[in-house]
C-alpha positions in Angstrom: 149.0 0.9 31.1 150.3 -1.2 34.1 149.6 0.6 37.4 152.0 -0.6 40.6 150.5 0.8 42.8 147.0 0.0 41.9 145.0 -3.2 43.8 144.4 -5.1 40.9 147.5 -8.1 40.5 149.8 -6.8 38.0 149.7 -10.4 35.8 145.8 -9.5 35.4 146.5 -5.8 34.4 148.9 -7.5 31.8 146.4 -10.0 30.7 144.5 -7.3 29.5 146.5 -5.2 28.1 147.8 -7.8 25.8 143.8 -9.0 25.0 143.3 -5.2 23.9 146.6 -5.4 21.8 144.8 -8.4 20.2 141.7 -7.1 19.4 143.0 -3.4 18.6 145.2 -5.5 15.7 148.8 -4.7 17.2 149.1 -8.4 17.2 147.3 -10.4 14.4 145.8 -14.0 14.6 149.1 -15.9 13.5 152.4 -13.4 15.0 154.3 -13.9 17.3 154.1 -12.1 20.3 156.9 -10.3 22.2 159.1 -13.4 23.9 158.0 -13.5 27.8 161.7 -11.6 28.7 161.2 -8.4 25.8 157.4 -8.4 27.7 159.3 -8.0 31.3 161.6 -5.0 30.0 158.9 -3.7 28.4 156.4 -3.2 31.4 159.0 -3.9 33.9 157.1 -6.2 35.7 159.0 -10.1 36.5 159.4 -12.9 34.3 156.9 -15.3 36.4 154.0 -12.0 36.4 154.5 -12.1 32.7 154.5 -16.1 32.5 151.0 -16.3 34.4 149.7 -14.0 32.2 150.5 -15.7 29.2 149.7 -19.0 30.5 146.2 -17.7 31.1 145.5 -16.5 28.2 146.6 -19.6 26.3 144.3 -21.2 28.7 141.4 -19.3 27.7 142.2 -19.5 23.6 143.4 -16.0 23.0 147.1 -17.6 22.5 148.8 -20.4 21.2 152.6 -21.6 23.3 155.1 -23.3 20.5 157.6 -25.2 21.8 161.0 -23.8 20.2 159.1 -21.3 18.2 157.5 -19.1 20.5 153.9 -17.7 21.6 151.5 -17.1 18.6 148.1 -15.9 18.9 145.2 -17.8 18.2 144.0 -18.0 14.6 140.4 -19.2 15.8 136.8 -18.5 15.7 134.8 -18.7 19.0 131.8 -20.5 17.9 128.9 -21.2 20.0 126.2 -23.3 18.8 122.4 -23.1 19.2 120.7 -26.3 17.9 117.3 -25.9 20.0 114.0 -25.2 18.5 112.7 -23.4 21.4 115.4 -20.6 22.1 118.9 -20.1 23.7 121.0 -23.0 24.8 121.7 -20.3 28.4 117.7 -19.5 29.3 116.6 -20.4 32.6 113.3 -22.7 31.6 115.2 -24.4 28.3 118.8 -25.5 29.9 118.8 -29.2 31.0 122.3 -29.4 31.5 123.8 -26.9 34.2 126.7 -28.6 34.9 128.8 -25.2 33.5 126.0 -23.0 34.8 127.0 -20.5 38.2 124.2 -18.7 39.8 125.6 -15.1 41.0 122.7 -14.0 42.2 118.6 -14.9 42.5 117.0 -12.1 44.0 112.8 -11.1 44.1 112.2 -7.9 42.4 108.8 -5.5 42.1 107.2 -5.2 38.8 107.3 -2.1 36.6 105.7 -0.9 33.3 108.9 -1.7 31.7 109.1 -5.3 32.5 105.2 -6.0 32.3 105.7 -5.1 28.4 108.0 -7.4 28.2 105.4 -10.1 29.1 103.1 -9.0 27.3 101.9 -10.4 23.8 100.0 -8.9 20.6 96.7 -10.4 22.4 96.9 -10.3 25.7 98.6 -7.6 28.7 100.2 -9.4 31.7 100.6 -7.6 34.6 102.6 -9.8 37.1 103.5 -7.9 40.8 107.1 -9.1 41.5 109.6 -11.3 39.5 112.6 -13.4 40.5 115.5 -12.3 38.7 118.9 -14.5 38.0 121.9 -13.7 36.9 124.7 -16.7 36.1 127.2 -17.5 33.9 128.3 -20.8 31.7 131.0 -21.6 30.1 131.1 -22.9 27.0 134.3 -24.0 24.2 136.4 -21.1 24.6 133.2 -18.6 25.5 131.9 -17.2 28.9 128.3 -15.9 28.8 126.7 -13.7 31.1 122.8 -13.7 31.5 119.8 -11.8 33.4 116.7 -13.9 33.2 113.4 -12.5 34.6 110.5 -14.9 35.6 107.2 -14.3 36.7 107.0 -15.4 40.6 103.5 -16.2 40.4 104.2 -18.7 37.5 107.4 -19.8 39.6 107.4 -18.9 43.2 110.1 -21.1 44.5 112.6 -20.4 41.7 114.9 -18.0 44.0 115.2 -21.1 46.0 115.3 -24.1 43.4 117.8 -22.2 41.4 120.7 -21.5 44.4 120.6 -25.4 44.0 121.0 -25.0 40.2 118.0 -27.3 39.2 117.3 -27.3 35.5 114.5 -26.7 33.4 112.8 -29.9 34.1 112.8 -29.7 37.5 111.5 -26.1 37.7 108.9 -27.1 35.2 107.3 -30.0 37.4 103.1 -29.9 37.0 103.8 -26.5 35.1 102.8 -27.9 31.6 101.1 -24.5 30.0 104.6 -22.5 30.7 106.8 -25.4 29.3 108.7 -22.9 26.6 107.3 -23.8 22.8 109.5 -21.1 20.9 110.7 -17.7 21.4 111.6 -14.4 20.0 115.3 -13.3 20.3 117.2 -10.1 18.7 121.0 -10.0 18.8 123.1 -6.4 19.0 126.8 -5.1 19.4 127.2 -3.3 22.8 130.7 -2.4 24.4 131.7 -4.0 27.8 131.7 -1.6 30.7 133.6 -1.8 33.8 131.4 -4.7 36.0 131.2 -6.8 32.5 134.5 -6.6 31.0 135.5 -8.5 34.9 132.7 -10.9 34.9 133.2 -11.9 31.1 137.0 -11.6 31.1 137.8 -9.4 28.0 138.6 -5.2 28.4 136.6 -2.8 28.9 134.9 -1.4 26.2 135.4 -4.9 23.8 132.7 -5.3 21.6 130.0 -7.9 22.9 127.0 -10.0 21.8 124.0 -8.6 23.5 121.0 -11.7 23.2 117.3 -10.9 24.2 115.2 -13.7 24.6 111.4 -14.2 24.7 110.8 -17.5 26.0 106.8 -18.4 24.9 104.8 -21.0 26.8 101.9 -23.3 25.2 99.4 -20.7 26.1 101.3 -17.8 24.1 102.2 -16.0 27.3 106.0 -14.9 27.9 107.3 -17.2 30.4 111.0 -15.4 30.9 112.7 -12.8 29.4 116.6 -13.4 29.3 119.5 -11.4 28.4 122.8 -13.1 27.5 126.1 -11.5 26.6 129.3 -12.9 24.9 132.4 -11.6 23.7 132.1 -10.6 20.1 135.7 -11.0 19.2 136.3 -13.0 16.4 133.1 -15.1 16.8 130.7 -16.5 15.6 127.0 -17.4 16.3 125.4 -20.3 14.7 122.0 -21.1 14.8 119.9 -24.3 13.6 116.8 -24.3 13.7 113.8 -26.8 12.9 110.4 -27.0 12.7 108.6 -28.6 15.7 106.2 -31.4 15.1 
């Protein structure tokens, strides 16, 4: 439903009420979709508010323009590859490259039973006082991700500070050889985008999502980050390889 009066640009409200067509099937990988004048008449909105919208979302893979034919949507698959042996591609201490990487926020935050479970392992309880939490995004292919990661500040106490100038892994790692990450533990669940998500990962509210937690393991067994990383779920697909470190 397109609100006038509301603050948010009309060519965004259509934006995602034409993504929520697509993924509630009303218009299936392959159709056509209405031509940019029957989308005027039908929300009675202009005809360059409906031509930003489309050109966005052809921009960002969720439609395909035709010269001469018309505006299809995508018959794709979103898929983002993982081809680390340690863990995910988008955790703090095992991302070398941040060129698509945008901190939001790094902030210093107090411990709590919660979080000191996370760091814990089958042998051993780590209670850490405070923690430096991060949240970013990185694009990648046709994919924005959206991750939390939580490090220990007395393993990394100028992280806040290193990562605002978007160092990577190596860099924050520097005479820190017990924490460099060796493998990790991950589990991977459907959630539903709320409001703050569905803005910062561009898809409606409510659309189904990837929800990644990561584990990241140092050469002494203890958890050196816990991350979680969310992605759209529509029509994508993870793939993971693996090996076996020597």
């Amino acid at each position: 439903m397109i609100n006038k009066y509301s603050s948010t640009p009309l060519y965004y409200q259509l934006k995602e009420e034409l993504i929520k067509s697509i993924i509630d099937g009303k218009y299936a990988p392959g159709e056509v979709i209405p031509s940019e004048n029957e989308l005027a008449d039908l929300y009675s909105l202009s005809r360059p508010t409906v031509r930003q919208a489309i050109g966005e979302l052809a921009k960002i893979g969720y439609l395909i323009k035709i010269k001469g034919k018309g505006t299809f949507v995508a018959d794709f698959v979103n898929k983002t590859t993982y081809d680390h042996t340690k863990g995910f591609i988008h955790c703090i201490l095992d991302t070398i490259n941040t060129s698509n990487r945008v901190i939001i926020e790094s902030t210093t935050i107090n411990g709590s039973l919660e979080l000191n479970r996370k760091f814990s392992t089958d042998y051993k309880s780590n209670y850490h006082e405070d923690y430096t939490k991060v949240t970013y995004t990185t694009e990648t292919d046709n994919n924005i991700a959206y991750s939390i990661s939580i490090l220990p500040l007395n393993y990394f106490p100028n992280a806040a500070e290193l990562l605002f100038k978007n160092v990577n892994s190596v860099d924050l790692l520097v005479g820190k050889y017990p924490l460099d990450p060796t493998n990790a533990k991950s589990s991977i669940k459907l959630v539903n985008a709320d409001s703050d998500m569905c803005k910062i990962i561009k898809v409606p509210e409510n659309a189904p999502l990837f929800k990644i937690e990561t584990l990241l393991h140092g050469r002494t067994g203890n958890v050196v980050e816990y991350n979680t990383t969310y992605y759209s779920a529509y029509n994508s697909v993870i793939e993971f390889n693996r090996s076996r470190r020597v």
